[in-house]
Each structure stands twice: as structure tokens, then as C-alpha cells.
N, C-alpha and C positions, 0 to 999 in steps of 0.2 A: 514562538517555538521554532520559528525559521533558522537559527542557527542552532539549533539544542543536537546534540549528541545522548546517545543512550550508554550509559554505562551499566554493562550486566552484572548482574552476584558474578558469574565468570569471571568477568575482570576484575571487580571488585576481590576477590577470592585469590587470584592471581599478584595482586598488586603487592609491592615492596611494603614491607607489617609499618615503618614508620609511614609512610604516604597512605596505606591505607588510615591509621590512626588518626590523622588530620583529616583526612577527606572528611568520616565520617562520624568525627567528632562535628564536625562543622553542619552539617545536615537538618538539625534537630534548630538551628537558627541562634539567636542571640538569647544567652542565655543569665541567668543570675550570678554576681561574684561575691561569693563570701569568703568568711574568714571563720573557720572552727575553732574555737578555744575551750580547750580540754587541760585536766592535770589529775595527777595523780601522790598517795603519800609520799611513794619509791621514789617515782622520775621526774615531779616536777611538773612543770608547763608546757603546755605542748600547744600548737597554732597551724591549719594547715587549711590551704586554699580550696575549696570548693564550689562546683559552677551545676551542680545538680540537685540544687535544694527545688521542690516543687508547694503551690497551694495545696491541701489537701482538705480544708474546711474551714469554716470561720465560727462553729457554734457546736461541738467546740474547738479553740483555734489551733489548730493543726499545723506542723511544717512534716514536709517527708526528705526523705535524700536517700542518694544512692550511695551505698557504700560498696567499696571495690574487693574482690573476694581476699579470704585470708589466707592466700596461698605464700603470703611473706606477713613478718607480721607488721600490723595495723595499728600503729600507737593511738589514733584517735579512738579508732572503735574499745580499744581495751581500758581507756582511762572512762569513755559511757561506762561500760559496763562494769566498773568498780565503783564508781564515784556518784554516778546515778545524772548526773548533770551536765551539759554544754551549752555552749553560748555560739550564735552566729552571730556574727555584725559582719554590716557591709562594706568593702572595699570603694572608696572613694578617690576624687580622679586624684590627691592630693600622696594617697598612700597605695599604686596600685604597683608602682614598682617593686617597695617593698614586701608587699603583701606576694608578688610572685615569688620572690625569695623563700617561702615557707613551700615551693612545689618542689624541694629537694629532697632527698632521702638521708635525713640525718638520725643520726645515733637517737637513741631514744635518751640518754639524758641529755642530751644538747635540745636546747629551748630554742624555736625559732622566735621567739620573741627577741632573745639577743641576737639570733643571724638578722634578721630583718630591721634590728633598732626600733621596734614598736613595742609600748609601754600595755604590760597588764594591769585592771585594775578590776576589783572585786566589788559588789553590791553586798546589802547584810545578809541577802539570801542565798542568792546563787553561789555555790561554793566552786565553779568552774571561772577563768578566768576571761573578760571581757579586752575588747582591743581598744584604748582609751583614745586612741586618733578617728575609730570608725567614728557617726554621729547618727548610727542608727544601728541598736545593739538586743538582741531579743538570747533571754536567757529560756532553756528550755529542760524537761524531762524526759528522757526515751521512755515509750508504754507498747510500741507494738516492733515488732520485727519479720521479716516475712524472706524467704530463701527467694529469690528469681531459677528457677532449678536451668533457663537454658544458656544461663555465664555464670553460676555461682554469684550473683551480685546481691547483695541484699538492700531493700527497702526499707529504711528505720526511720518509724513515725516518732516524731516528737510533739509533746504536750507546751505549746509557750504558758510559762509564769508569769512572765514580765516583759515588759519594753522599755527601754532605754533611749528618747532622742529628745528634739526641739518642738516644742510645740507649735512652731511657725512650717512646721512639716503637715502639719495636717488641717485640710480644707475646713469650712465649716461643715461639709456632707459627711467629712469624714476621710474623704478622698488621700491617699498620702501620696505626696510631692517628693517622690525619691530626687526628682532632678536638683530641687532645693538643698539636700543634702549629698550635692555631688555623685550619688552613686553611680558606678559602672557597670555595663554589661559586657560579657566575656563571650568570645565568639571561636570554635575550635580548643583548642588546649592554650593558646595564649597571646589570643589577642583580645586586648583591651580596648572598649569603645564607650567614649561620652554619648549621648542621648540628647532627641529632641523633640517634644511632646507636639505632635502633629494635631491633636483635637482633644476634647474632653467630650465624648457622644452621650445623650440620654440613655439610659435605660430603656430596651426594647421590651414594651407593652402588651400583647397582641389582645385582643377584644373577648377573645370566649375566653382566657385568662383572666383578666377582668372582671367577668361576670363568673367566674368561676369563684373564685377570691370573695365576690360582695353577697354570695350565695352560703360560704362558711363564715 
């Protein structure tokens, strides 16, 4: 801590809105890089980057994400909630340039799938479309939605139907090997980082746990 600075809500509060935006996008540390793909009957395809998808349960399997308020409008969120379906797949070091490409603000019939030159492709079920470059692709149902009342932000839980990858992705434990399938993590609004798996640690145990567990 011997060099550390304090930076106050003051300052913070004060700071120029783009430097603020970075600062404190970056905070919250390295974060997840997807790719949303949505469509609708009207507009088409729609594809757009997002770094705020969270776990939210495995039983049953759950993904959440932030959606940004709808003070302009929200092609992603409006094609969920007509179409009932979306797909995340994840950005890979092979497509992360492109897949930045979709953080534009384009016309809602202009498909970023042609701005970025990335190929959709559909499952027999999932009627939302899939990024056929990602290699790790999870098609989903929205079921819950919840207001943030102090940014207007909303939290929309999605139900995963399905999974799309390699099987050489997943350990015998079970464990998945994002690094196998190139995935990236996104740190701030755009910077992109490779990964290096530092340990694979046990599962912490603790003893009246144990016997709690051999008791039920």
C-alpha cells in the first residue's frame, strides 16, 4: 500500500464522464466476454458484446446479466422479449476483434453479424442465432427480470437449454477448460486479455461440514 493514492466518490464524482467510465468499469476486475445473439421476425439478427454475464446457480443452471437501462432503445433486450430466446457464446482470442465490432450503435436492421463478418448459425431448437466461430456456445430462455431502482439497470436471469462445444473442453471432474477453447477475458470497456491457469486447488472441506453432511 506504500504507493497507493485514495481516490474519493469526490473525485470520482468530479472526474471527466468518459475517464470516469473506464476508471470504474475496470474496478470490478477481469471480467467475462460474450457475444449475444438475438433476432427478431421485423429486424433480423442482431449480435452485441457483452462483459456482464454472472454465475447465478447450477441446479437449476442459471446465467444472469446486466442489461443497460432503456433510455434509447435496446435492440437485444426487445428481440428476448418477443422472441422468448438468446444465445451467449464466447469470444475467442481468434474472433475478439471482430466481435468488438458489434459495440457500435447500429441501425436495428443492420446485423452485426455482416459488420463483424461473423457467421450465424442455428440449432433445431434454439430459434435465436448462435456465433458459429465462437467454440463454446449456450443457448438460453429469459424467466426472471428484476429493476436495479439505483441506475435503472436491469438484471435478466436466463434459464440455459443447451450447450454447444468440444468435448475435449471438459475435464473428467467435470471441470471446463475455457483456456482450451481460447476464451477471452475483458477488462474495462475494451481491453482484451488471453488467460493463464495458475492452479486447479481442491475443494475446501471443513470438518463439522463433514460431519454435518455424514449426519443427513
Amino acid at each position: 500500500m506504500e504507493h497507493s493514492v485514495c481516490i474519493s466518490r469526490a473525485d470520482i464524482d468530479d472526474m471527466d464522464r468518459v475517464h470516469r467510465l473506464k476508471l470504474i468499469n475496470g474496478l470490478s476486475g477481469f471480467k467475462s466476454a460474450n457475444l449475444i445473439g438475438t433476432g427478431s421476425k421485423e429486424d433480423g439478427e442482431n449480435l452485441a458484446v457483452f462483459s456482464s454475464f454472472i454465475h447465478l446457480g447450477s441446479d437449476p443452471p442459471l446465467l444472469g446479466c446486466i442489461l443497460r437501462p432503456n433510455t434509447v432503445p435496446r435492440h437485444t433486450w426487445n428481440n428476448i422479449k418477443s422472441e422468448g430466446w438468446y444465445t451467449v457464446n464466447h469470444i475467442n482470442e481468434d474472433i475478439y476483434e471482430q466481435a468488438h465490432q458489434t459495440s457500435g450503435k447500429y441501425h436495428k436492421e443492420i446485423s452485426e453479424f455482416d459488420v463483424s463478418d461473423l457467421t450465424p448459425w442455428y440449432s433445431k431448437k434454439c430459434t435465436a442465432p448462435y456465433v458459429n466461430e465462437s467454440r463454446i456456445n449456450i443457448g438460453l430462455k429469459p424467466i426472471e427480470k428484476h429493476m436495479i431502482e439505483a441506475n435503472q439497470t436491469m438484471l435478466l436471469v436466463g434459464s440455459i437449454q443447451e450447450v454447444w462445444l468440444n468435448r475435449s473442453f471438459i475435464d473428467t471432474d467435470g471441470f471446463l477448460d475455457i483456456e482450451k477453447a481460447g476464451t477471452v477475458a475483458v477488462s474495462g470497456l475494451d481491453g482484451y486479455h488471453s488467460t493463464s491457469l495458475l492452479d486447479k486447488l481442491d475443494y475446501v472441506r471443513v470438518e463439522n461440514e463433514k460431519s454435518r453432511e455424514e449426519k443427513e
